[in-house]
MARZAVO-996293 format. One line per field, with one value per residue: residue number from 0; x, z negated, y of N, C-alpha, C in turn. Coordinates in nm, 3 decimals, padded with zeros to 5 digits, always signed. Layout:
REM residues N
seq <- NUM:...
n.east <- X:...
n.up <- Z:...
n.north <- Y:...
ca.east <- X:...
ca.up <- Z:...
ca.north <- Y:...
c.east <- X:...
c.up <- Z:...
c.north <- Y:...
END
This chain:
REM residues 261
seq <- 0:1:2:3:4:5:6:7:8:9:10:11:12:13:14:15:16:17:18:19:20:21:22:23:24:25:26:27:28:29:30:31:32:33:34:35:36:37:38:39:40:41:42:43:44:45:46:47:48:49:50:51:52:53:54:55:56:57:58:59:60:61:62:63:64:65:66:67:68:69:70:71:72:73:74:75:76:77:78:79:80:81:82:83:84:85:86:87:88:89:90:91:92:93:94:95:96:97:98:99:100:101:102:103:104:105:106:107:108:109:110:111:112:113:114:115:116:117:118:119:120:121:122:123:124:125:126:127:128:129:130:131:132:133:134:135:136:137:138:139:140:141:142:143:144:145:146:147:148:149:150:151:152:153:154:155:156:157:158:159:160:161:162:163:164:165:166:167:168:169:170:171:172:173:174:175:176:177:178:179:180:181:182:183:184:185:186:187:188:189:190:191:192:193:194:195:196:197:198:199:200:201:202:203:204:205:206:207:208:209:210:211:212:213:214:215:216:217:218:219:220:221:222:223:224:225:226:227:228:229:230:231:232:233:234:235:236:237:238:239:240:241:242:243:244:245:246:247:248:249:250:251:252:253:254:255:256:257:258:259:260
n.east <- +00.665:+00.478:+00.238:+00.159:+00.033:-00.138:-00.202:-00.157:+00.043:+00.111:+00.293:+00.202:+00.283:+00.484:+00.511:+00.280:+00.133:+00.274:+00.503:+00.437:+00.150:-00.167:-00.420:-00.553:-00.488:-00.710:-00.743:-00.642:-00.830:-01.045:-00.850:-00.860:-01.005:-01.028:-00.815:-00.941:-01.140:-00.996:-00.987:-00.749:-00.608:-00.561:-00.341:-00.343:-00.004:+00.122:+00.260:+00.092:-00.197:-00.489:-00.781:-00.723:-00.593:-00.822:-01.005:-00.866:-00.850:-01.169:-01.328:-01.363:-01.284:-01.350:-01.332:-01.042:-00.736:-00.587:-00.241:-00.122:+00.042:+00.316:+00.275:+00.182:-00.075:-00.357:-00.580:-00.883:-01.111:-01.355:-01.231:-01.036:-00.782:-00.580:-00.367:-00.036:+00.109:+00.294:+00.511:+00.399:+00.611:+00.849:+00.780:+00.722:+00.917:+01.089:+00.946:+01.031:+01.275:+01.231:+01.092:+01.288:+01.419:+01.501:+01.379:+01.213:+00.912:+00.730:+00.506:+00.259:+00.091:-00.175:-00.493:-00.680:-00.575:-00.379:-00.140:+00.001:+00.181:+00.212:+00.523:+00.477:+00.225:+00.081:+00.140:-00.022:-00.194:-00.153:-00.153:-00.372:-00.523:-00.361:-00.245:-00.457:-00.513:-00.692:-00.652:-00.528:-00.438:-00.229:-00.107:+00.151:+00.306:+00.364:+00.100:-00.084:-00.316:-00.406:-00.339:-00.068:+00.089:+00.245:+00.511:+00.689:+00.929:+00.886:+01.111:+01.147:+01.319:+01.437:+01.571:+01.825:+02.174:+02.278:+02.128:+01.929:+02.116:+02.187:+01.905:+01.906:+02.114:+02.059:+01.764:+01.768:+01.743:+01.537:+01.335:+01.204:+01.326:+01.320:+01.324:+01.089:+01.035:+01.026:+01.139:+01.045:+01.071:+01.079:+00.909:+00.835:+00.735:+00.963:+01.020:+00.853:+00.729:+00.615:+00.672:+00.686:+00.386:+00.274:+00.290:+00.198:-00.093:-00.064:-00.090:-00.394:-00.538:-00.488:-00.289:+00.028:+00.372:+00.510:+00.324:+00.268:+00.266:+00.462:+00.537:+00.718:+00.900:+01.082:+01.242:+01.096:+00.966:+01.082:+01.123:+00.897:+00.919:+01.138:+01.010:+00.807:+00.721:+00.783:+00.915:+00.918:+01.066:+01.049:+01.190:+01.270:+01.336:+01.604:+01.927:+01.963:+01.721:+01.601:+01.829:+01.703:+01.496:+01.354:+01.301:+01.250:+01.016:+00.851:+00.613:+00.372:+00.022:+00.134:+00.240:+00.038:-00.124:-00.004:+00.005:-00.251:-00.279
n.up <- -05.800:-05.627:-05.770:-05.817:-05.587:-05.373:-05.100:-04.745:-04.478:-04.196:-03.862:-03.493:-03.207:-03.200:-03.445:-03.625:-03.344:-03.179:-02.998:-02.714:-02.737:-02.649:-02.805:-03.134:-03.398:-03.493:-03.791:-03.906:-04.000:-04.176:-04.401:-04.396:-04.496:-04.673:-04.857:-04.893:-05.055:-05.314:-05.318:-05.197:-04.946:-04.571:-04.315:-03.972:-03.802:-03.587:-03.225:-03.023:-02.852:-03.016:-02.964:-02.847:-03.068:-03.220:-03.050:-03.045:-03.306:-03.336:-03.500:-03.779:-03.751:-03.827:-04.108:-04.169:-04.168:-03.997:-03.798:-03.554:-03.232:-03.297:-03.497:-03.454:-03.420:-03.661:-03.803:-03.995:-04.031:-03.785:-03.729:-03.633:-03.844:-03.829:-03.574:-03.382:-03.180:-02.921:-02.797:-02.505:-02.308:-02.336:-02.376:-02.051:-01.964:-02.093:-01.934:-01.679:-01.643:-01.719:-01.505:-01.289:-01.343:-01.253:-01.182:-01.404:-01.575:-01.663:-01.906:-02.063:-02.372:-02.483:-02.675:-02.626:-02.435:-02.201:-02.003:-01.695:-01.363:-01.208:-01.029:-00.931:-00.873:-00.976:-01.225:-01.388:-01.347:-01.559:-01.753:-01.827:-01.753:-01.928:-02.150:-02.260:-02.277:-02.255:-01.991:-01.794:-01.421:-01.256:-00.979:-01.025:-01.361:-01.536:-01.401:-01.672:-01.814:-02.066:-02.459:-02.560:-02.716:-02.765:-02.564:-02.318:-02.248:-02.007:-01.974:-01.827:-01.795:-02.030:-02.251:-02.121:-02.248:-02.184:-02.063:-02.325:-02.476:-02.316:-02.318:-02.602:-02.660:-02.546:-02.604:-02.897:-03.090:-03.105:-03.068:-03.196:-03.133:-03.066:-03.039:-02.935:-02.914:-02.699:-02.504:-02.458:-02.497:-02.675:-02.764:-02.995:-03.170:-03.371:-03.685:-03.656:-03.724:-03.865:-04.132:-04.178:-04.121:-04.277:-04.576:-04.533:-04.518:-04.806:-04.978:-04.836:-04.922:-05.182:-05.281:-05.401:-05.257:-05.379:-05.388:-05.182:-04.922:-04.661:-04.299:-04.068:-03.696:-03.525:-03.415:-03.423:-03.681:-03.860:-04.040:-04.155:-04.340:-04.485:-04.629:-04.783:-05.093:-05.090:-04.828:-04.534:-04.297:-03.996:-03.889:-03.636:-03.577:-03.473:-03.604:-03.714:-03.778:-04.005:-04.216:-04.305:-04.467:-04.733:-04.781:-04.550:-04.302:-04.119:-04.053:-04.087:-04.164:-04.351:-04.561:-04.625:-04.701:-04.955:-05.106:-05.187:-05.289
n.north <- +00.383:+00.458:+00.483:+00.781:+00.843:+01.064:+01.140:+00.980:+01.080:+00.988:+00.939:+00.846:+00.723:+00.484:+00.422:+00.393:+00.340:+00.078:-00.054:+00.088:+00.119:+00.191:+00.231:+00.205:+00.010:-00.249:-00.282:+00.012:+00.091:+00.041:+00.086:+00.302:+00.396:+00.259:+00.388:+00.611:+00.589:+00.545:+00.803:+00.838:+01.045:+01.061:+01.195:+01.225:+01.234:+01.381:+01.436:+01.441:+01.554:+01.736:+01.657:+01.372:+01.272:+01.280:+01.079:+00.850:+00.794:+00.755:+00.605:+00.703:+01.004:+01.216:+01.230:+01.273:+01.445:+01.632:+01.690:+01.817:+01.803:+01.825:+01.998:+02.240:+02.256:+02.224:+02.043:+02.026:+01.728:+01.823:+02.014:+02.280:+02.479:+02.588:+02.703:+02.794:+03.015:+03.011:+03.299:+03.482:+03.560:+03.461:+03.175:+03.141:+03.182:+02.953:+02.765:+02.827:+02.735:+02.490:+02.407:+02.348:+02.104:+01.817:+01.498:+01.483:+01.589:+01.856:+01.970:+02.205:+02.240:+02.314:+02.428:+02.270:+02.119:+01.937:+02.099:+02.110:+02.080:+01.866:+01.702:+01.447:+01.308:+01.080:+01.062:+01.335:+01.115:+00.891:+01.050:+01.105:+00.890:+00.663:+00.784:+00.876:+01.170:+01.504:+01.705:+01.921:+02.060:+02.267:+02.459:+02.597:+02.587:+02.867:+02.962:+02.896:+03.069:+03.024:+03.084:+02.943:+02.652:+02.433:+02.328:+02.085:+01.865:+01.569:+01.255:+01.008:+00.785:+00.851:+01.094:+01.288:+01.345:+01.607:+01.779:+01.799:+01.893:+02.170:+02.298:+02.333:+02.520:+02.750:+02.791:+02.730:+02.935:+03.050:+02.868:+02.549:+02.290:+01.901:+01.567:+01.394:+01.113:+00.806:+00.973:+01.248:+01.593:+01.831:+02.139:+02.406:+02.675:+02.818:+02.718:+02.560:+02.254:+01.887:+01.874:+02.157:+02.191:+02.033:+02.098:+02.376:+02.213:+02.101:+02.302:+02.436:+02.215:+02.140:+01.956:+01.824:+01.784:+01.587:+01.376:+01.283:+01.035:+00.883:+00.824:+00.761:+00.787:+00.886:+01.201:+01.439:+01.386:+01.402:+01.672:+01.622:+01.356:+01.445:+01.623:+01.488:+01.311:+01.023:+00.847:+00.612:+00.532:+00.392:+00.041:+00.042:+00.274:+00.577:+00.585:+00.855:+00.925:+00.710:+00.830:+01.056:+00.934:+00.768:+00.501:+00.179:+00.021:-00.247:-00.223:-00.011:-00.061:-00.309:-00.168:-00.001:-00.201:-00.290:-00.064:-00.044:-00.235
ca.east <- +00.675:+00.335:+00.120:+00.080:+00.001:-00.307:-00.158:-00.129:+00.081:+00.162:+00.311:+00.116:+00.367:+00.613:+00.479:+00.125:+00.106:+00.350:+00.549:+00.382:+00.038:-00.254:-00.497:-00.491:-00.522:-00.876:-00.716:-00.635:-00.964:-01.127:-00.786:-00.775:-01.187:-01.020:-00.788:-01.015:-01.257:-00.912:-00.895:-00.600:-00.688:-00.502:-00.318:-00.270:+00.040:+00.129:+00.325:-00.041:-00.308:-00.592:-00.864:-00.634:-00.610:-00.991:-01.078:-00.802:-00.949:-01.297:-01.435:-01.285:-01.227:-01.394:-01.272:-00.913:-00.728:-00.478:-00.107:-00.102:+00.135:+00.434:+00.259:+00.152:-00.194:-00.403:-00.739:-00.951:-01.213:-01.368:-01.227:-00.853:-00.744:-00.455:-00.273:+00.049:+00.109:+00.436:+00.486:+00.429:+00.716:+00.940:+00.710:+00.751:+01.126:+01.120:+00.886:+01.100:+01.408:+01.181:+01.043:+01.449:+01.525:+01.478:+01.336:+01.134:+00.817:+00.694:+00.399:+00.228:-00.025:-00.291:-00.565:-00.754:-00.539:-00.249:-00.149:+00.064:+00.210:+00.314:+00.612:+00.466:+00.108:+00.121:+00.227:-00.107:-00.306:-00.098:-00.172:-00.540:-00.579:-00.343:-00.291:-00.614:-00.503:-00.733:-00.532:-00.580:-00.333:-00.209:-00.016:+00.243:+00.272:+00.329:-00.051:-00.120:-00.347:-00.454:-00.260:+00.045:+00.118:+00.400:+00.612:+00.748:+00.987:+00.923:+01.225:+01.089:+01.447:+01.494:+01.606:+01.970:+02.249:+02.353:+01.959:+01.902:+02.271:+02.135:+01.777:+01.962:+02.208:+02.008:+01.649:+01.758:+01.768:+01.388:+01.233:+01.225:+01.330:+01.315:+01.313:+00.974:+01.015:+00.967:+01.150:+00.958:+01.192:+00.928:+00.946:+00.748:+00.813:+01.098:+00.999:+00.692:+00.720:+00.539:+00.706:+00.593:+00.228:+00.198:+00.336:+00.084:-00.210:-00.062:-00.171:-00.490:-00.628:-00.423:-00.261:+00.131:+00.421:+00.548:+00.194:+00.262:+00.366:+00.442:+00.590:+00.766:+01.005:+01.149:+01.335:+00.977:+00.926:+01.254:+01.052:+00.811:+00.996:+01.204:+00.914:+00.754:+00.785:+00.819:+00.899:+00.920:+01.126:+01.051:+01.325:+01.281:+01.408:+01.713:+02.003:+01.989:+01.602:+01.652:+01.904:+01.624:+01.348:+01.358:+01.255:+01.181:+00.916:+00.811:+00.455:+00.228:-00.014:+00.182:+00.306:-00.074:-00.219:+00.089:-00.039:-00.424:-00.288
ca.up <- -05.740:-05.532:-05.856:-05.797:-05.426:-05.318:-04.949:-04.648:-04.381:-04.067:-03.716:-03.409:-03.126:-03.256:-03.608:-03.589:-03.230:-03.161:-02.851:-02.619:-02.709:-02.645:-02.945:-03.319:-03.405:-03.586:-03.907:-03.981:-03.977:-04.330:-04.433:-04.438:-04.568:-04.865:-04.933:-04.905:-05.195:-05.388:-05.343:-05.142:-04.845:-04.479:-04.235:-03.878:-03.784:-03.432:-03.107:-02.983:-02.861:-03.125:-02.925:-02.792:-03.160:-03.278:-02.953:-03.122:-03.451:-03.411:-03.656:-03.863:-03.706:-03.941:-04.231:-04.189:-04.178:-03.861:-03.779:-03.399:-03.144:-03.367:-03.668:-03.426:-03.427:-03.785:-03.826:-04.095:-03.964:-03.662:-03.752:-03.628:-03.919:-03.793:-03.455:-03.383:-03.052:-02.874:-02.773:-02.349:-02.228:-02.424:-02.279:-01.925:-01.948:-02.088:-01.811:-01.537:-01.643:-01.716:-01.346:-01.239:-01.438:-01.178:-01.257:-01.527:-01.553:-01.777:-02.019:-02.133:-02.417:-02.537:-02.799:-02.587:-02.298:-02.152:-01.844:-01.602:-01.242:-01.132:-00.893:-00.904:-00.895:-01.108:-01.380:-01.474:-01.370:-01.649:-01.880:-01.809:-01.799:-02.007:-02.299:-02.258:-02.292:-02.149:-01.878:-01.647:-01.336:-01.201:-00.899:-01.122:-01.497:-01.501:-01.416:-01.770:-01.927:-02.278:-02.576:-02.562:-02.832:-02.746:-02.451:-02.353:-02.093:-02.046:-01.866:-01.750:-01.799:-02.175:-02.268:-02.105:-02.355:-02.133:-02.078:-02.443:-02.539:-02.228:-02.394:-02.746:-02.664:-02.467:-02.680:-03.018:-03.208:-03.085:-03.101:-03.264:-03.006:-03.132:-02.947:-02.935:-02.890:-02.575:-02.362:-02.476:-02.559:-02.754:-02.832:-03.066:-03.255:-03.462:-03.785:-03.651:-03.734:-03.906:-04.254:-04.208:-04.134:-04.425:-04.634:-04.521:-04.524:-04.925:-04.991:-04.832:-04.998:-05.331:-05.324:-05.420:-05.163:-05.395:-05.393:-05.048:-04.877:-04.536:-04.166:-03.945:-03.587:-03.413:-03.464:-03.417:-03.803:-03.959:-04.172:-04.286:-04.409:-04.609:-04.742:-04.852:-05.218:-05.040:-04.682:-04.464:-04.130:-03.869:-03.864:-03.500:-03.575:-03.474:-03.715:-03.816:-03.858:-04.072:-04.308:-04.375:-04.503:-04.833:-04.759:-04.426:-04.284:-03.958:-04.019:-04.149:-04.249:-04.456:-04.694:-04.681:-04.824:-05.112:-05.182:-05.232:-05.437
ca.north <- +00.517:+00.487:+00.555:+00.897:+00.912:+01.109:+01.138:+00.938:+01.101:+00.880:+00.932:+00.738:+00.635:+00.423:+00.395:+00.272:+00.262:+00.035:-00.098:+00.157:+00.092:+00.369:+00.205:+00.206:-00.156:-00.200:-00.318:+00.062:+00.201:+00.005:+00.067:+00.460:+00.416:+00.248:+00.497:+00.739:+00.503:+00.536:+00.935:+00.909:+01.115:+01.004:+01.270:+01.164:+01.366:+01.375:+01.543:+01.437:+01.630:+01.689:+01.555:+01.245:+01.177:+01.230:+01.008:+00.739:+00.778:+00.817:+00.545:+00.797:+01.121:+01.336:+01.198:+01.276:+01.596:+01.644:+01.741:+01.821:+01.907:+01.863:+02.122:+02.336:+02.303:+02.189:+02.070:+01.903:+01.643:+01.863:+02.205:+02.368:+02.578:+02.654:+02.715:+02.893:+03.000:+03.080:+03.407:+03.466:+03.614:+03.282:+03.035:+03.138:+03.145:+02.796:+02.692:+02.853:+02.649:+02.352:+02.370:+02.316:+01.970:+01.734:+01.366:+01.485:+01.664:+01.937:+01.989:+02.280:+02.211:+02.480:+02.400:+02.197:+02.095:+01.974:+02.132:+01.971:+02.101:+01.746:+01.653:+01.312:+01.292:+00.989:+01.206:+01.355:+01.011:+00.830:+01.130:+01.125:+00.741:+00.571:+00.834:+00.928:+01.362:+01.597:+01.723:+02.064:+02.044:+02.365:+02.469:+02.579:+02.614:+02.973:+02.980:+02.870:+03.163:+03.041:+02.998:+02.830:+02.618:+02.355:+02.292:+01.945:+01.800:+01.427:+01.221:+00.840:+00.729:+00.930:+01.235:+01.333:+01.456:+01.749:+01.881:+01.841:+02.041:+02.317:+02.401:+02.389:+02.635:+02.850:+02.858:+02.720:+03.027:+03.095:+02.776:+02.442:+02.168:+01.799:+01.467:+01.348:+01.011:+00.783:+01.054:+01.346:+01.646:+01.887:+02.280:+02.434:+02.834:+02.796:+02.647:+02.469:+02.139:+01.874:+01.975:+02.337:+02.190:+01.894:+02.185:+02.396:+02.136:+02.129:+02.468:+02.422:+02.119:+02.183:+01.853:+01.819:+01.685:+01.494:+01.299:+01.244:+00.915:+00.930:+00.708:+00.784:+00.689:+00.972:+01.335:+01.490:+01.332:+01.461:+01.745:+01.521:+01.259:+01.528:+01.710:+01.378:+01.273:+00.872:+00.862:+00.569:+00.491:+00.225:-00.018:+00.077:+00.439:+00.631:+00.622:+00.986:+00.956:+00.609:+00.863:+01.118:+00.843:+00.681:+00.363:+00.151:-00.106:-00.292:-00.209:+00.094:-00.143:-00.400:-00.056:+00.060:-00.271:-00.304:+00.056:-00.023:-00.367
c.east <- +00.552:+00.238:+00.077:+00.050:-00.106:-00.290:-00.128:-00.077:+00.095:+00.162:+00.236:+00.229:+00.486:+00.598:+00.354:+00.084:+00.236:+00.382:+00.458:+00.225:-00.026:-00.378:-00.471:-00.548:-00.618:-00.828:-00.708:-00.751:-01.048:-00.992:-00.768:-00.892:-01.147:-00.934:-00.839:-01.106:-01.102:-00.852:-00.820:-00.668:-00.540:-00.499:-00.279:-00.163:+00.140:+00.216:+00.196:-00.161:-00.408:-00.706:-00.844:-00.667:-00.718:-01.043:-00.971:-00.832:-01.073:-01.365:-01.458:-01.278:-01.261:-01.402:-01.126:-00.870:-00.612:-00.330:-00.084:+00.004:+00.246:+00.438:+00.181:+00.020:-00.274:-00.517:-00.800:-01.076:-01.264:-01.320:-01.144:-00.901:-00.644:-00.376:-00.151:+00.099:+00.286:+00.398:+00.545:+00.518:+00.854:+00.879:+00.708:+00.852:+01.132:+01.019:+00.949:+01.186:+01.356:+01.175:+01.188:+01.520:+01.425:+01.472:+01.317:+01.020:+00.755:+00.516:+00.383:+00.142:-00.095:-00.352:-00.606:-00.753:-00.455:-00.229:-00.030:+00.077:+00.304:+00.405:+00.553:+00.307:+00.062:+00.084:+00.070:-00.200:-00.254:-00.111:-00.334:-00.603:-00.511:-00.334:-00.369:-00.610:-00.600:-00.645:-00.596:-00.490:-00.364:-00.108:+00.155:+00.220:+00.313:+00.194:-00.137:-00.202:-00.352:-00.371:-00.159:+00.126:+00.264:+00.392:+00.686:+00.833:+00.972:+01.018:+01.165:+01.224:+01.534:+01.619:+01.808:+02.064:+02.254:+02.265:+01.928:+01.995:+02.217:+02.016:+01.846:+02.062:+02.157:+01.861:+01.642:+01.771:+01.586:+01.307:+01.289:+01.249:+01.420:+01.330:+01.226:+00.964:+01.012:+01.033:+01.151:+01.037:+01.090:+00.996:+00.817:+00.808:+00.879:+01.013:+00.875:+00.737:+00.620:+00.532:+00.623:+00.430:+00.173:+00.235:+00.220:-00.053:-00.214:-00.108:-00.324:-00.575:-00.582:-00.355:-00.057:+00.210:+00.472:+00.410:+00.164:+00.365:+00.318:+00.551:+00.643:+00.857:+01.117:+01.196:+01.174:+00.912:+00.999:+01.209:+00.967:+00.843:+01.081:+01.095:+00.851:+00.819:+00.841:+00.787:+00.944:+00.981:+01.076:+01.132:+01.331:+01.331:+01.567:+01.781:+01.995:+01.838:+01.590:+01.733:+01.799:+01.542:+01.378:+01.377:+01.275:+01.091:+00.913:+00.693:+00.432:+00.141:-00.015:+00.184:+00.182:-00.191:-00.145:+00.025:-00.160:-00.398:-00.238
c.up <- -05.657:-05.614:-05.820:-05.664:-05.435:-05.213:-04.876:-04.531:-04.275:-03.911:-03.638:-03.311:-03.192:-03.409:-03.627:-03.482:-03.205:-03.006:-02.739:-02.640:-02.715:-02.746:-03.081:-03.316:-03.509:-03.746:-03.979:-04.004:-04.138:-04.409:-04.483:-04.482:-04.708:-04.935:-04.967:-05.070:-05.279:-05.426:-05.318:-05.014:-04.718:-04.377:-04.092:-03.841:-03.670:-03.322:-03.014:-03.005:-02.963:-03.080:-02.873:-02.950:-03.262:-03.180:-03.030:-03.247:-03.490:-03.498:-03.805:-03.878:-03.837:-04.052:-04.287:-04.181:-04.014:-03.871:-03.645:-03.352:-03.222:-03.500:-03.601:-03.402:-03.576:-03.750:-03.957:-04.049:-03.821:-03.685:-03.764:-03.740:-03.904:-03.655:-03.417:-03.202:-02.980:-02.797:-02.614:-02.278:-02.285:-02.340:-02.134:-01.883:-01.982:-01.966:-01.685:-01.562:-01.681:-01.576:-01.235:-01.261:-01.295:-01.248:-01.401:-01.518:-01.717:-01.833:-02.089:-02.217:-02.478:-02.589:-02.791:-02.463:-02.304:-02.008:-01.788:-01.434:-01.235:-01.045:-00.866:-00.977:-01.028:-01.220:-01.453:-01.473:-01.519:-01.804:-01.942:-01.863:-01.916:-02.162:-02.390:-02.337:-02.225:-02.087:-01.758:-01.554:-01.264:-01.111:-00.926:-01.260:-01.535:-01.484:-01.522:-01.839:-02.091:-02.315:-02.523:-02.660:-02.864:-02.608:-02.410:-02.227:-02.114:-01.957:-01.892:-01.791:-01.972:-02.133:-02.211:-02.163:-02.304:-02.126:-02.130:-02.500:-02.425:-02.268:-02.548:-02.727:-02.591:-02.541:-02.804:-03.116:-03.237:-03.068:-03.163:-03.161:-03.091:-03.013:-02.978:-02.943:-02.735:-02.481:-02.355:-02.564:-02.589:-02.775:-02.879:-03.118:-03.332:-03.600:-03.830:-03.653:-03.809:-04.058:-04.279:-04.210:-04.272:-04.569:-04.644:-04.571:-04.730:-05.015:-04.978:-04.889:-05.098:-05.340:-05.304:-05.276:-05.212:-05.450:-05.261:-04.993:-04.729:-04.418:-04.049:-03.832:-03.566:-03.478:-03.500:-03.586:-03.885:-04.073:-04.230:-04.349:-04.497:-04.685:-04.802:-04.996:-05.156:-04.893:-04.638:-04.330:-04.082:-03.859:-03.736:-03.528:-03.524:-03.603:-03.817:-03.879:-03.990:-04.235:-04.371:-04.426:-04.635:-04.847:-04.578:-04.398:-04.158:-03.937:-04.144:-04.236:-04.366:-04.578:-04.738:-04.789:-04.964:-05.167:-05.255:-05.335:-05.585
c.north <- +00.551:+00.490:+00.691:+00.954:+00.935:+01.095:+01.037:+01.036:+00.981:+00.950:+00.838:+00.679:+00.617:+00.365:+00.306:+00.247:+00.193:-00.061:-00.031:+00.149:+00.202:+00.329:+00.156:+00.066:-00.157:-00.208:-00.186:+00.134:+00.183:+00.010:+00.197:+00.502:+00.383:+00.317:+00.600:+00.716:+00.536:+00.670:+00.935:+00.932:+01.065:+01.158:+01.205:+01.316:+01.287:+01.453:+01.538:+01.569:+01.655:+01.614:+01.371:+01.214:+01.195:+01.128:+00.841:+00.703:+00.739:+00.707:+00.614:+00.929:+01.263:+01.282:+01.173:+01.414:+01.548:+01.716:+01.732:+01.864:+01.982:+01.995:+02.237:+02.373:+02.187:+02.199:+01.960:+01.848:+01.739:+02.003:+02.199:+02.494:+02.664:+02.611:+02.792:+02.906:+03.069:+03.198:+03.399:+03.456:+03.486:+03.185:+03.066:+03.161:+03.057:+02.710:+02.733:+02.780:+02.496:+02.290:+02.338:+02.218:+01.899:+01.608:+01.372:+01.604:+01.704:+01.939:+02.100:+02.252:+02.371:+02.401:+02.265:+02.140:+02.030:+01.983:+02.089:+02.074:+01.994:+01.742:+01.531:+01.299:+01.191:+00.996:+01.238:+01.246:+00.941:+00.927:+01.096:+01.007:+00.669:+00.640:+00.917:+01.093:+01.328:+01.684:+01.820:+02.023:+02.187:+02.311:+02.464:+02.637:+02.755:+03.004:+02.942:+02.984:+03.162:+03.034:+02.898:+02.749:+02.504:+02.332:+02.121:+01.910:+01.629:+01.384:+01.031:+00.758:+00.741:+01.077:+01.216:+01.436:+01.576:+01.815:+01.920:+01.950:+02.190:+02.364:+02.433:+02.529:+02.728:+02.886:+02.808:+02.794:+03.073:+03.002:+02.596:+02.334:+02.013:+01.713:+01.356:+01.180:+00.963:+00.889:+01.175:+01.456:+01.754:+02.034:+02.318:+02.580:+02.756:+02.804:+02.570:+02.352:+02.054:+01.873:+02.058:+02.262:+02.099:+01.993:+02.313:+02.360:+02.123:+02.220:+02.500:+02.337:+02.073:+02.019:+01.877:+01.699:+01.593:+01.351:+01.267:+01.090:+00.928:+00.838:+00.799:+00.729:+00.791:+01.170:+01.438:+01.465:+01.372:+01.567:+01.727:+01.453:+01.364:+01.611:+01.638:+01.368:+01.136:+00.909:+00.741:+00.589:+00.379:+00.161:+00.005:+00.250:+00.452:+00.600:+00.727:+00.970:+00.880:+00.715:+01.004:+01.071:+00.784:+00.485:+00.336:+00.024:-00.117:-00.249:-00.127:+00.020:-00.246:-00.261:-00.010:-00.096:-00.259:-00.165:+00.027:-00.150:-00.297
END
């Protein structure tokens, strides 16, 4: 069934970064050079910043295509093709009821940001240093001008059922809200995901989904793994994600050498 792949999709935390780590382990770097020697072309696709993951890439960077910020922003090697932006008057009603969840702190991202009005200083050093975002810090997020492209609540402890059921029932008709992984409870426009973008990215560089093979962990992966011809779970996945995937593995790498053998 992996004869006719041209595609590499892959998620980063949880999938190829694994157990919290903030670097790609060197092994995949002559790994996504030889798919490339094999004409299969490699997507990193991400709830990640785009520069976070050209600065994680770069042995590479411009020789991959991108899936940012959960679909919501597209680029191929140094060039966004595509961004979708939430519309103002939405994004500062989900940031007023963001700025009200206690023991958890919010995230605005824009093209080339993520902005941040900390409760806990911390908060943006750990953005800055360990998952190496670029990172604005405002007073409050409300003072966000640019582009607003996704939204995020993170919770240190994980996401709480009753928080997640109160943004669903209150902005799930008007935006896409997933569960990022790690904590990270994600909004994006309503039918931005990373589906809509590898779907997209199909269109643009004429290649078929069912010529796509693709990894994933977390709810944030759920429309890739169904738009994939072969999709992959993490045996570390959720249950429900686990029931949208074809397949599963412990490791990215083990499935990418059996591919190139």
């Amino acid at each position: 069934m992996t004869d006719g792949i041209r595609v590499v999709a892959s998620d980063f935390d949880g999938t190829i970064l694994k157990d919290g780590a903030q670097e790609v382990d060197r092994v995949y770097f002559p790994l996504i050079r030889s798919l490339k020697e094999r004409g299969i072309s490699f997507i990193a696709a991400s709830g990640r910043q785009y520069g976070n993951l050209r600065r994680l890439l770069e042995p590479v960077a411009d020789e991959i295509s991108y899936i940012c910020e959960n679909g919501a922003l597209i680029a191929q090697g140094n060039r966004v093709i595509r961004q979708n932006e939430i519309e103002r008057t939405l994004a500062l009603s989900l940031i007023a009821d963001m700025e009200e969840v206690q023991g958890a702190e919010g995230v605005v991202s824009c093209a080339d940001t993520s902005c941040v009005a900390p409760s806990d200083p911390g908060f943006a050093e750990y953005l800055r240093n360990t998952v190496k975002n670029t990172v604005t810090v405002f007073d409050s997020l409300r003072q966000v001008k640019e582009p607003i492209i996704k939204l995020a609540l993170y919770f240190p402890e994980g996401i709480p059922p009753l928080q997640e059921q109160r943004f669903r029932e209150k902005y799930g008709e008007s935006l896409s809200i997933v569960d990022g992984g790690g904590g990270w409870l994600d909004f994006t426009n309503k039918d931005v995901d990373k589906g809509s973008a590898l779907r997209y990215l199909a269109e643009v560089e004429g290649f078929g989904l069912d010529e796509v093979l693709c990894f994933g962990d977390s709810g944030n992966d759920v429309g890739m793994l169904r738009a994939a011809g072969l999709s992959y779970a993490m045996d570390t996945a959720k249950d429900e994600v686990k029931a949208c995937a074809d397949r599963q593995c412990s490791m990215v790498s083990d499935v990418l050498e059996q591919l190139l053998k």
